[in-house]
C-alpha positions as CSV (number, residue, x, y, z in Angstrom):
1,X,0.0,0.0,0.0
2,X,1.2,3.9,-1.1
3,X,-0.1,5.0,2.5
4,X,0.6,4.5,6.4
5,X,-1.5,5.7,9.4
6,X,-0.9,7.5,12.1
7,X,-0.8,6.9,15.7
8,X,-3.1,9.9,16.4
9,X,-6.6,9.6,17.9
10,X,-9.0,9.9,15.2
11,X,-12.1,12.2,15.3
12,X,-15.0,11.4,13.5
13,X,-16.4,13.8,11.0
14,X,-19.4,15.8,12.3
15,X,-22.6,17.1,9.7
16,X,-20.4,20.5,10.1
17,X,-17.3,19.4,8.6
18,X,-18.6,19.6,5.0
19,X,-19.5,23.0,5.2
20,X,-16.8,24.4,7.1
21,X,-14.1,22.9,4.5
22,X,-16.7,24.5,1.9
23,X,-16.5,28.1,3.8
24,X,-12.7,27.9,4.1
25,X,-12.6,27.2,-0.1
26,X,-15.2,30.2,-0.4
27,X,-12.6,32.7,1.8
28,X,-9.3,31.4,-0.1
29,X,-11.5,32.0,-3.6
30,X,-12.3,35.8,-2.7
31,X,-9.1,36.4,-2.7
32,X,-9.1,35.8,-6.6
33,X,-11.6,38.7,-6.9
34,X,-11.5,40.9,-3.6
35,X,-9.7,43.9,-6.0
36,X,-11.6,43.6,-9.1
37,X,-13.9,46.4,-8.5
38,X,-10.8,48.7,-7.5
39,X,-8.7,47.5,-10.5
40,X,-8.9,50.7,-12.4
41,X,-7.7,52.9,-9.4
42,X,-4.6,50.7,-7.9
43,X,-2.1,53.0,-9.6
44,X,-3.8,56.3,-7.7
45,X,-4.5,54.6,-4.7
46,X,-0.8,53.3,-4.7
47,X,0.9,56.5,-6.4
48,X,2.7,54.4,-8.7
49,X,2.1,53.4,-12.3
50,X,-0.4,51.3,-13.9
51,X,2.2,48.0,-15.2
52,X,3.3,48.5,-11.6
53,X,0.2,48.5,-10.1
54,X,-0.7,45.4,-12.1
55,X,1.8,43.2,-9.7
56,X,-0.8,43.7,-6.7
57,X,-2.9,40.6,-9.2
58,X,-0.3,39.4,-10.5
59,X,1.9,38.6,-7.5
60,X,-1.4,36.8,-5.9
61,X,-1.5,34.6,-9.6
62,X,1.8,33.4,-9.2
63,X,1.8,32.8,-5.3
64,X,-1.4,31.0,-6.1
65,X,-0.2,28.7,-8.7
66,X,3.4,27.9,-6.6
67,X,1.6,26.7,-3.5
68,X,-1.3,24.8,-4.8
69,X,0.9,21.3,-5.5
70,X,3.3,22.2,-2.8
71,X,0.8,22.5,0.0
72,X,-1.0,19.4,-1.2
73,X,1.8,16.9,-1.0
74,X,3.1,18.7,2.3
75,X,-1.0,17.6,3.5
76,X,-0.2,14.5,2.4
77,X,2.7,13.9,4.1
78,X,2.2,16.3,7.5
79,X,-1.6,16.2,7.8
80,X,-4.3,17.7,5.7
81,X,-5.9,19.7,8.6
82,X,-2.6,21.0,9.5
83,X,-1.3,22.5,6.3
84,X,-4.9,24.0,5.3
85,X,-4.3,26.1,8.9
86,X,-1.2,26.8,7.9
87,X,-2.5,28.0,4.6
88,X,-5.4,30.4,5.9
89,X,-2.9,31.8,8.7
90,X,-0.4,33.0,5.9
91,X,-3.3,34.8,4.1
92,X,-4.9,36.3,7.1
93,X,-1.2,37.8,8.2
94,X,-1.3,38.6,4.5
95,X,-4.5,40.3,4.0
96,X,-3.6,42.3,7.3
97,X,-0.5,43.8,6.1
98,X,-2.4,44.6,2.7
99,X,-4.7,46.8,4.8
100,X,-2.2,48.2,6.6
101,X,-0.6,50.0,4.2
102,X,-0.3,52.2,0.8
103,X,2.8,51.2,-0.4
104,X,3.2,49.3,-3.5
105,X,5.5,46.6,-2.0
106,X,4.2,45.8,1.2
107,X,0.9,45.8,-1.0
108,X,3.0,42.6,-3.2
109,X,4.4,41.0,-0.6
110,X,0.7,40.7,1.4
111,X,-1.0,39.9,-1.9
112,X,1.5,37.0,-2.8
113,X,1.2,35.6,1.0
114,X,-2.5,35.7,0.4
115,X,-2.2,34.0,-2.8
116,X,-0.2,30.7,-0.6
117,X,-3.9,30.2,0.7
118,X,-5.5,28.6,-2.8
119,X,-3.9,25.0,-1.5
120,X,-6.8,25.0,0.7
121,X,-9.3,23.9,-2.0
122,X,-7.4,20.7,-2.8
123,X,-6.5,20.4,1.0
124,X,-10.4,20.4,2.0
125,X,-11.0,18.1,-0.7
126,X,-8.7,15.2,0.3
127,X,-9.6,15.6,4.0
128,X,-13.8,14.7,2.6
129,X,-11.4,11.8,1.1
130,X,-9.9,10.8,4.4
131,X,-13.3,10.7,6.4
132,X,-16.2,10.9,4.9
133,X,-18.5,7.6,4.2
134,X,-18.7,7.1,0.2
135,X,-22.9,8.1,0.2
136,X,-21.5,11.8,1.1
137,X,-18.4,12.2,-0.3
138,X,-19.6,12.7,-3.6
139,X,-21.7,15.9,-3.3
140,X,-19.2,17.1,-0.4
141,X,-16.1,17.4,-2.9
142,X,-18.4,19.1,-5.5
143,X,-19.4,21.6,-3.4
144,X,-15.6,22.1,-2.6
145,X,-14.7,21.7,-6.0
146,X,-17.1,24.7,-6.8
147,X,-16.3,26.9,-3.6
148,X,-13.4,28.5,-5.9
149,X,-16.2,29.8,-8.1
150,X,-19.1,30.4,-5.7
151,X,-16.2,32.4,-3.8
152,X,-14.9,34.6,-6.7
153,X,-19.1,35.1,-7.8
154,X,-19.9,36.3,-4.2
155,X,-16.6,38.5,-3.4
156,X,-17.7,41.1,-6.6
157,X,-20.7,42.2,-5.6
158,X,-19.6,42.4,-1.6
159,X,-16.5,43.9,-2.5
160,X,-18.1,46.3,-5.3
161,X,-20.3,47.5,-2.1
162,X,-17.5,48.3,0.3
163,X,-15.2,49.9,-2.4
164,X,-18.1,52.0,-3.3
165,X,-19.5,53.3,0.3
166,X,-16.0,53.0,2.6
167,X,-12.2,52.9,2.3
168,X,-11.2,50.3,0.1
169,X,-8.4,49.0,3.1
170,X,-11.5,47.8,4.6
171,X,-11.9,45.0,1.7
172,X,-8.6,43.6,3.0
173,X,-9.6,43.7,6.9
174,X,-13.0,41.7,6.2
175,X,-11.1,39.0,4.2
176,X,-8.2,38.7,7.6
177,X,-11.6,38.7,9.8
178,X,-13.3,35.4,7.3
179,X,-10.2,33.7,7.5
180,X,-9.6,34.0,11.2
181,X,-13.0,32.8,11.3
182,X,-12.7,30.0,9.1
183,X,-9.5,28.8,11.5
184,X,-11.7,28.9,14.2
185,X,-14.1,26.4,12.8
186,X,-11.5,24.2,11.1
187,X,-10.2,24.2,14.9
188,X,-13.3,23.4,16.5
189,X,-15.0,21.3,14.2
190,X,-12.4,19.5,10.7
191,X,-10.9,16.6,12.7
192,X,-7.2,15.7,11.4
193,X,-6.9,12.7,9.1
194,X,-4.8,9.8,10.3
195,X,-3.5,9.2,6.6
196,X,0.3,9.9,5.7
197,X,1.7,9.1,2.3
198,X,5.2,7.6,2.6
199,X,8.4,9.5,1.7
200,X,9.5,13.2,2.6
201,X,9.1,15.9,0.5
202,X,10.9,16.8,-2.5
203,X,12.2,19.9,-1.6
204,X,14.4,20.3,-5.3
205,X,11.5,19.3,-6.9
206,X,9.1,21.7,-5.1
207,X,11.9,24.5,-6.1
208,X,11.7,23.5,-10.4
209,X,8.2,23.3,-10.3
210,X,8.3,26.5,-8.9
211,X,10.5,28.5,-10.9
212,X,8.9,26.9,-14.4
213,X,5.6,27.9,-13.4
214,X,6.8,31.5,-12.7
215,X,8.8,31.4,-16.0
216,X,5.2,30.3,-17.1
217,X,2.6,32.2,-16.1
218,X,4.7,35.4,-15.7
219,X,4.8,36.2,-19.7
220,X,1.1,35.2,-19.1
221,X,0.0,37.8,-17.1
222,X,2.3,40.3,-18.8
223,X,2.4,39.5,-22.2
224,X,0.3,42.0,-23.0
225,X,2.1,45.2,-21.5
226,X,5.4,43.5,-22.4
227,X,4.2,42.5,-25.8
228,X,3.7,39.2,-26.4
229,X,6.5,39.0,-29.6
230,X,9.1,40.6,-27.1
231,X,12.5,38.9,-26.3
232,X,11.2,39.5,-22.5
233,X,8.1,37.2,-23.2
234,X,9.5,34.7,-25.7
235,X,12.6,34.4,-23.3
236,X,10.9,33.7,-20.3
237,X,8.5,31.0,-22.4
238,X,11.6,29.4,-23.8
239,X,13.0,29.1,-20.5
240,X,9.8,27.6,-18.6
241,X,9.8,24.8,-20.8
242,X,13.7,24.2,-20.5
243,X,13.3,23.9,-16.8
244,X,9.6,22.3,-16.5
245,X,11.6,19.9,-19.0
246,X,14.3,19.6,-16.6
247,X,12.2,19.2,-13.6
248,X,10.1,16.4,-14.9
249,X,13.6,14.5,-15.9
250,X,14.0,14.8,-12.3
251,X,11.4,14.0,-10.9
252,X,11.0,10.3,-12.6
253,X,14.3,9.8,-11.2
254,X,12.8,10.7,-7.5
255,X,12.3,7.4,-4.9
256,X,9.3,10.0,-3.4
257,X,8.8,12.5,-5.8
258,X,6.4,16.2,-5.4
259,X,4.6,15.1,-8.6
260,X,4.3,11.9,-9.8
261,X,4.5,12.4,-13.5
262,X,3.7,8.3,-13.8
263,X,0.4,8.3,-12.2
264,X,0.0,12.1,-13.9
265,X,0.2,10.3,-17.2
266,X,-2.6,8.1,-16.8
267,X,-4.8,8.6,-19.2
268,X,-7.5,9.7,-17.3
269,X,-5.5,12.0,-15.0
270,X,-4.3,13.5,-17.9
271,X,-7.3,14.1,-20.4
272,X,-9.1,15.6,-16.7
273,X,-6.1,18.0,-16.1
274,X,-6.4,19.0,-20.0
275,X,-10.1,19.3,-19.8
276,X,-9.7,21.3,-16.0
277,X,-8.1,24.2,-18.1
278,X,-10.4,24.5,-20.9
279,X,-13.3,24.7,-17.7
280,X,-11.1,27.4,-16.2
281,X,-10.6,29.4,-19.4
282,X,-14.4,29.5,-19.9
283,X,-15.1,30.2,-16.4
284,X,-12.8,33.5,-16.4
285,X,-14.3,34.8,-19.6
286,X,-18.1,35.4,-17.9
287,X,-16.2,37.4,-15.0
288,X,-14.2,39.3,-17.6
289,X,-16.9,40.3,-19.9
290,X,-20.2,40.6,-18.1
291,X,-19.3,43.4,-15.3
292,X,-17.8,45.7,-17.8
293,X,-20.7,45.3,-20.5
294,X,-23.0,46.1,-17.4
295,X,-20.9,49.1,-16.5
296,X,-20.2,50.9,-20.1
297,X,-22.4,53.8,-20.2
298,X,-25.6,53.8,-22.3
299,X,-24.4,56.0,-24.7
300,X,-21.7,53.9,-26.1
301,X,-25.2,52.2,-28.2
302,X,-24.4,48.9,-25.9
303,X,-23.4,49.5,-22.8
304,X,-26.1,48.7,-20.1
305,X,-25.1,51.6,-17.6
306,X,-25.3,50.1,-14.1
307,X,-23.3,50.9,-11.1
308,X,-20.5,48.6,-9.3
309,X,-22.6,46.9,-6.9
310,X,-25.7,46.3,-9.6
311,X,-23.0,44.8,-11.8
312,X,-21.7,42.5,-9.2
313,X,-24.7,41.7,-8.1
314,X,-25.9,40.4,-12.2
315,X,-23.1,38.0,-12.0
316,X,-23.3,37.1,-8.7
317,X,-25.4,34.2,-9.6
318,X,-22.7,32.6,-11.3
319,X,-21.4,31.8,-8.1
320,X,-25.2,30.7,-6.4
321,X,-25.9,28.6,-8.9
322,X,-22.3,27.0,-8.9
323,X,-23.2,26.2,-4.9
324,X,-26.8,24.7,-5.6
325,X,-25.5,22.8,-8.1
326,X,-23.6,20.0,-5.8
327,X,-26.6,18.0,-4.6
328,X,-27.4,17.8,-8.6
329,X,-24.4,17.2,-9.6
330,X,-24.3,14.2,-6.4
331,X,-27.1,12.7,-8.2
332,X,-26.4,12.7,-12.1
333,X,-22.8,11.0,-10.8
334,X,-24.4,8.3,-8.4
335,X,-26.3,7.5,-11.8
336,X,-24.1,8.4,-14.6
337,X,-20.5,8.8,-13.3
338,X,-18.3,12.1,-13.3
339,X,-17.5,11.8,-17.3
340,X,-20.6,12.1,-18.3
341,X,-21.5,14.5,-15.8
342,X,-18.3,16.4,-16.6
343,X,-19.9,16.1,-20.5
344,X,-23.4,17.5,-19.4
345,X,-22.0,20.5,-18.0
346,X,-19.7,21.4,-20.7
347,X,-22.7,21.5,-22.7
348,X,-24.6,23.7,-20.7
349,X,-21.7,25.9,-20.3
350,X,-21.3,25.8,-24.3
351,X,-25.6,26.5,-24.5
352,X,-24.8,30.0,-22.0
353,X,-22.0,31.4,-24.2
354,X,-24.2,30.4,-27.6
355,X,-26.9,31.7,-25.8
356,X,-25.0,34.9,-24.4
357,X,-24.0,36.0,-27.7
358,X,-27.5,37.4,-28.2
359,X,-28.3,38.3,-24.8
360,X,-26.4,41.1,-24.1
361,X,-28.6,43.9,-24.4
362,X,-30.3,44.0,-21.2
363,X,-29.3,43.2,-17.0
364,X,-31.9,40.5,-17.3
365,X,-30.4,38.6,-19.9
366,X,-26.8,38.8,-17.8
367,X,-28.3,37.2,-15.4
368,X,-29.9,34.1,-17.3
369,X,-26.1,33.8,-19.0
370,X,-24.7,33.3,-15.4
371,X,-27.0,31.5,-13.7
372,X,-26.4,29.4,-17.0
373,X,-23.0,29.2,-17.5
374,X,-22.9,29.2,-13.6
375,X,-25.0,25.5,-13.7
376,X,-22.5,23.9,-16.4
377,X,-18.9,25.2,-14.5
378,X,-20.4,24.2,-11.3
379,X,-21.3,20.3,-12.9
380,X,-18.1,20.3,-14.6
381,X,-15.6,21.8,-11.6
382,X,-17.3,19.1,-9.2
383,X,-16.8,16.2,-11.8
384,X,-12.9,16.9,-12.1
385,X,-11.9,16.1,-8.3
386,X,-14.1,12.5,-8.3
387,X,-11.9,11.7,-11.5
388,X,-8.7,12.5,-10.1
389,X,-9.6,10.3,-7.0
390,X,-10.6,7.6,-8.9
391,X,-7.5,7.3,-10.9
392,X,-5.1,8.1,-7.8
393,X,-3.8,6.0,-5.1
394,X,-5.4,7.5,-1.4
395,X,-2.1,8.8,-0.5
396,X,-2.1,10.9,-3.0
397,X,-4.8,12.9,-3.2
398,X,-3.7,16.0,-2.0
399,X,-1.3,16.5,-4.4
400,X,-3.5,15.1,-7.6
401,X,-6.1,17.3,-6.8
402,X,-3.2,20.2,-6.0
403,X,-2.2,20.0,-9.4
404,X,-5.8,19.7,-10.8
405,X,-6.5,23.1,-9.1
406,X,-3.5,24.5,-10.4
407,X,-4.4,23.3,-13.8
408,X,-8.0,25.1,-13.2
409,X,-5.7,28.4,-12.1
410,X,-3.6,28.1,-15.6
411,X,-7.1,28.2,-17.8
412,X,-8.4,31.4,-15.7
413,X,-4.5,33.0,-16.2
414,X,-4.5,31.9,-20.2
415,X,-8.1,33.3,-20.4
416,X,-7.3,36.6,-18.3
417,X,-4.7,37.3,-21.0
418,X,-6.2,36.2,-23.9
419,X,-9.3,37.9,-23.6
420,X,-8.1,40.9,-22.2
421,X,-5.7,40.8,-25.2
422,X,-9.1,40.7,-27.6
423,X,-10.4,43.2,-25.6
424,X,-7.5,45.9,-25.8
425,X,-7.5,45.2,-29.8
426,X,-11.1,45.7,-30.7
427,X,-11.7,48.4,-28.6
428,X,-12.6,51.8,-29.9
429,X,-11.8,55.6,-28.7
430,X,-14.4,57.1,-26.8
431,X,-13.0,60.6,-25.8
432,X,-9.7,59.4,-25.7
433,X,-10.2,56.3,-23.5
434,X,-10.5,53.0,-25.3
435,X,-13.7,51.2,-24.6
436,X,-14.1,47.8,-25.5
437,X,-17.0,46.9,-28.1
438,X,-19.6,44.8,-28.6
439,X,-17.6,43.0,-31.2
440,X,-14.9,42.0,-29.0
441,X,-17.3,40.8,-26.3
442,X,-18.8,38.4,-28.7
443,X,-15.3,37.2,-29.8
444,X,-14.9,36.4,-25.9
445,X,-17.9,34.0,-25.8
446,X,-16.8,32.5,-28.9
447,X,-13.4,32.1,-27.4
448,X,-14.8,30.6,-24.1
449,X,-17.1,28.2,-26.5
450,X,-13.8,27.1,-28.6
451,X,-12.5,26.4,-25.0
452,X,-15.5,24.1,-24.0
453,X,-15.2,22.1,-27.8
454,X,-12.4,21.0,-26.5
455,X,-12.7,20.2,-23.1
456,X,-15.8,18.3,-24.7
457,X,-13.3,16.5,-27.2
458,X,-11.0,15.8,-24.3
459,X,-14.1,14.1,-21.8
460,X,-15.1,12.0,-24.4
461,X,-11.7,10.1,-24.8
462,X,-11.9,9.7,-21.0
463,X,-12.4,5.6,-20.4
464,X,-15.7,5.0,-19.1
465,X,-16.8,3.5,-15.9
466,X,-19.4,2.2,-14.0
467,X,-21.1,5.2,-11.7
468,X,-21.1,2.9,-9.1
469,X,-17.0,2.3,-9.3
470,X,-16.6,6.1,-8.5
471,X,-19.5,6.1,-5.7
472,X,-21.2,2.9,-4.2
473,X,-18.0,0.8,-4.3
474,X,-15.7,3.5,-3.9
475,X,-13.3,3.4,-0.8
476,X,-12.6,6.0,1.5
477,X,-9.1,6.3,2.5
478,X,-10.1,5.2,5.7
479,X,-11.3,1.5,4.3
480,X,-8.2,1.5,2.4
481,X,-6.3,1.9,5.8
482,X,-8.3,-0.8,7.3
483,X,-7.8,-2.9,4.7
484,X,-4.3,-2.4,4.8
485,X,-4.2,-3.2,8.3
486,X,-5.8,-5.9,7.7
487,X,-3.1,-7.6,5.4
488,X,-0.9,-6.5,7.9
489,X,-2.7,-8.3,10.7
490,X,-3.1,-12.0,8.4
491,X,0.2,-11.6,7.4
492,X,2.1,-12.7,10.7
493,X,4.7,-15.2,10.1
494,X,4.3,-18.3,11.7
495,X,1.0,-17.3,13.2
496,X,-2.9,-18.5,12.2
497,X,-4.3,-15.5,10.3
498,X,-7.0,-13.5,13.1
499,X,-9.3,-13.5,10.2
500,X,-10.3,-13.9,6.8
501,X,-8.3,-13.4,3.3
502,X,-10.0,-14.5,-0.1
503,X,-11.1,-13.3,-3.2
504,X,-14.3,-12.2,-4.8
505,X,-15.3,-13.5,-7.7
506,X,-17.5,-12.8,-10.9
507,X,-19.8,-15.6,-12.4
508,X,-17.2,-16.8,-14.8
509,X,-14.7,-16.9,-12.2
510,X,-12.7,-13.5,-13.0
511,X,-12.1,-11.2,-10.0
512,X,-14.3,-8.4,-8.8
513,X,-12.8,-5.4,-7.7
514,X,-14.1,-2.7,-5.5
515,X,-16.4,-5.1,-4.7
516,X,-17.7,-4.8,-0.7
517,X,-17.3,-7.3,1.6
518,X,-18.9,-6.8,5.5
519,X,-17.9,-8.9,8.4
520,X,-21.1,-9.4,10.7
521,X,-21.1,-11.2,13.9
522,X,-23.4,-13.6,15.9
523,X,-25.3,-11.0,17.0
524,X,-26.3,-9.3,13.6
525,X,-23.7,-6.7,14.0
526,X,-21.1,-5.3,11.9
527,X,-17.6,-6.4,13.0
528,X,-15.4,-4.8,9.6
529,X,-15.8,-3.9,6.4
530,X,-13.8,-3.1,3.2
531,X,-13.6,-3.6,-0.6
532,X,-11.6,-6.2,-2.7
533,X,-8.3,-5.1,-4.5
534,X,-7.9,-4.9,-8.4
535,X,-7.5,-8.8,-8.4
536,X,-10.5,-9.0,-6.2
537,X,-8.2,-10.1,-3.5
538,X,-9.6,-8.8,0.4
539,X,-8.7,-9.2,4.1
540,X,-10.0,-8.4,6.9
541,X,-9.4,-8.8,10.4
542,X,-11.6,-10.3,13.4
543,X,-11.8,-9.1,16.8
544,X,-12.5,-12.6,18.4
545,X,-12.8,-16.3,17.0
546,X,-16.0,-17.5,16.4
547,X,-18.5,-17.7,13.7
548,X,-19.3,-15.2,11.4
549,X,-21.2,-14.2,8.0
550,X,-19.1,-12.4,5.0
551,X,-21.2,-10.7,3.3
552,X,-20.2,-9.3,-0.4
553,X,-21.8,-6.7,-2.9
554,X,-21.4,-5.2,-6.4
555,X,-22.7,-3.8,-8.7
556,X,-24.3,-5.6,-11.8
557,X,-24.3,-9.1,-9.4
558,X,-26.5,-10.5,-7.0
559,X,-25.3,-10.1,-3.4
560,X,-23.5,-13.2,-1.2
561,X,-24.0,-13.9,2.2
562,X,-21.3,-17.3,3.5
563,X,-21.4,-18.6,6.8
564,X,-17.7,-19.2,8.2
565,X,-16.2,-19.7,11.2
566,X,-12.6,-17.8,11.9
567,X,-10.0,-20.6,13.0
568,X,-8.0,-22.2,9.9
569,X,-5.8,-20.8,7.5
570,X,-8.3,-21.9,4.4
571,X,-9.1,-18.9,2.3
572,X,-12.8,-17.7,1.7
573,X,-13.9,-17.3,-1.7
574,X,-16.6,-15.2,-2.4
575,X,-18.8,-16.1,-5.5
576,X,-21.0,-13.8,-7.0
577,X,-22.5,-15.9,-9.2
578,X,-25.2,-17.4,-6.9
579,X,-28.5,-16.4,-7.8
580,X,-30.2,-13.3,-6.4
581,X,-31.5,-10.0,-6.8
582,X,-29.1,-7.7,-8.6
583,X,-27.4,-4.2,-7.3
584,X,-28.5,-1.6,-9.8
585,X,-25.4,0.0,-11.5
């Protein structure tokens, strides 16, 4: 087994750990879009120049990317709970020294320490891995999964209000106060999962990924003040893929690696990674577009003339609707699995930009587009963690899902500068300011639609699998520790196994994996539980000879009950091929 336990006593999770990993995801996400409705006055309020002031985003970006893989694996290794702490404390000493001051670099250095915060998301969602039972786990991660977006959709309108009726410092003090808050409830209520992966952490390889994802996403973000044919820009893109080239030469060579590029390579890690940035790309272009059609005056012919806070609150529901689409989203994947679920909502997000391209001439219509689009991202974000998990081993969740979210974060950075590239280049003059144009927001939707072929090109080559693979019959982390315990228990040498080892088997004798098998006592009760391995193989331990019932399920066969007594060293098949009432799939 990749994984070992801990020592530690383990809490069980409470009704209120779900939504207090969901609230700490929200708080790390405003972060993404706490300045937006201040954008256009950072070099004033700074005193400093506008491609100066654009470090205060661009800082948070990079600081963002950088710690989303690192502070997965470090979960992995030191304990989820602990690192996603660690993570809100840097961005609430951050956000403090952000509204603290009016200096540009003091204003950098709090914005990139708030930016360390974004591993929470894939934090929160390997701790619902850890410890929640497989009936919850699937709507719990997609309403994680969507928190970055629900987050971003709720922080414009909120922060368009504050900017617009206080001092904009006080933006910065509210997002120290949610995070303090959200440490108190991780305190109180997230208990720590037992689960450590094996190794120590690569600290050369945390260092390359690092600098080729600043060499990255730097001529990103800048391209389009530096100009995106410059030696600067070309330079630094030649150089990221030397050293990302570098690093993952490196990293294959690694016993215990930060990344590992084997398992990345899967095929279904890797078409979900691909198809994570095409959602991110077409999620960033709704935020881009919508607040600054709402806000051009009427007289441009196609502006909608509405303040900052009734823009905000138009696309607002992008967000909602991302957060009431979880419990859906639970349901189509119970039935369907996560790629066709992931399928369904790149359609809907390709019907709201199709859709959008004709409704842009009223608020009303802005909001039908987000709620829309809002629907399809939030089906398609939750889809990409129960992918990841089901193509990962348990120990290595944190970091999958760290890099997922970072490939989520690349999209949103390709789509910041691609459409705000469109933008700057179909604008028009409008008393000597350049005002984007109707013609360059419908180039964005196509653009975001483009973005969502592919993704759709990219789910369909996914391998399909049972729905009930990904959530009846899949394990938590915690079964996979008792099952490993359990092999480690029947594997004594020169001792009688203190319970039962077989396999389970199909009705033409191949194996079934993920299949479950439940130890119950003489007394009707459940004495252990866990599912077979990939050649159907299981174990599990007893807590006293005597007689017992194995009882085994799957999906697509009927269910087995065999009578056994613990107290030889004769293995217990399990034979699915008896007749009885079949699991639905």
């Amino acid at each position: 087994m990749s994984h070992t336990t801990t020592d530690e006593p383990v809490r069980q999770a409470s009704g209120a750990t779900v939504p207090v990993l969901a609230f700490a995801g929200i708080v790390v996400a405003v972060m993404q879009t706490l300045l937006v409705p201040v954008i256009k006055d950072l070099p004033r309020l700074l005193d400093t120049s506008p491609s100066n002031a654009t470090w205060v985003l661009t800082s948070t970006l990079l600081s963002g990317a950088v710690a989303t893989p690192i502070m997965g694996r470090l979960g992995d290794l030191f304990g989820k709970r602990r690192m996603l702490i660690a993570s809100l404390s840097v961005m609430v000493f951050g956000a403090l020294l952000s509204a603290l001051t009016d200096a540009l670099v003091p204003m950098i250095v709090g914005r990139t320490l708030q930016g360390f915060a974004m591993g929470a998301i894939p934090l929160g969602i390997g701790l619902m891995r850890d410890m929640l039972p497989r009936e919850r786990l699937a709507s719990a991660m997609a309403l994680m999964s969507s928190s970055i977006g629900v987050g971003g959709g709720l922080a414009l309108p909120a922060a368009a209000l504050v900017a617009q009726h206080t001092d904009w410092h006080v933006l910065y003090f509210g997002a120290a106060g949610l995070g303090a808050l959200s440490i108190v409830l991780t305190l109180l209520v997230v208990p720590e999962s037992p689960l450590r992966a094996k190794g120590s952490f690569d600290l050369p390889g945390a260092l390359g990924l690092s600098a080729g994802l600043i060499l990255f996403l730097l001529p990103i973000s800048k391209g389009s003040d530096w100009g995106w044919s410059s030696p600067t820009t070309l330079g630094l893109f030649a150089a990221a893929v030397v050293v990302l080239l570098l690093w993952g030469l490196m990293e294959l060579r690694v016993a215990a690696p930060l990344v590992d590029l084997r398992t990345t390579a899967r095929r279904e890690v890797l078409l979900t990674n691909l198809a994570s940035i095409m959602v991110g790309v077409s999620f960033f272009v709704i935020s881009l577009v919508l607040p600054q059609l709402l806000q051009l005056p009427a007289e441009t012919g196609y502006g909608l003339g509405r303040s900052m806070v009734v823009a905000g609150l138009c696309v607002a529901p992008l967000g909602l609707t991302m957060m009431f689409t979880a419990p859906v989203y639970a349901r189509l994947s119970a039935r369907y699995g996560p790629r066709t679920t992931l399928i369904i909502g790149l359609v809907v997000i390709g019907a709201g930009y199709a859709g959008g391209l004709g409704l842009m001439s009223a608020a009303w219509q802005t909001v039908v587009t987000s709620v829309l689009i809002g629907a399809g991202i939030g089906l398609a974000y939750s889809s990409l963690p129960a992918l990841i998990i089901g193509a990962v081993p348990a120990s290595e969740t944190g970091a999958a899902n760290g890099l997922n979210t970072l490939m989520r974060s690349i999209g949103t950075s390709v789509s910041s500068a691609v459409i705000g590239m469109v933008l700057a280049n179909t604008s028009t003059d409008a008393g000597g300011v350049a005002v984007p144009t109707m013609h360059g927001f419908r180039v964005s939707f196509l653009i975001a639609a483009a973005a969502v072929a592919v993704g759709l090109v990219l789910a369909f080559f996914l391998p399909r699998r049972s729905p009930a693979g990904v959530s009846q019959l899949r394990a938590s982390s915690e079964e996979d520790a008792n099952l490993a315990r359990a092999e480690q228990a029947l594997a004594g040498a020169g001792r009688p196994p203190h319970g039962f080892r077989g396999r389970v088997l199909a009705a033409d004798g191949t194996p079934v994996a993920r299949a479950k098998v439940t130890l119950i006592d003489r007394h009707g009760r459940q004495a252990g539980a866990t599912l077979s391995g990939g050649d159907g193989g299981y174990a599990l331990a007893v807590p006293a000879r005597g007689p017992y019932v194995l009882a085994a399920r799957a999906a697509g066969h009927a269910p087995l009950a065999h009578a056994a007594t613990h107290g030889g060293d004769r293995p217990v098949d399990l034979d699915l091929s008896l007749p009885g009432e079949t699991v639905p799939a």
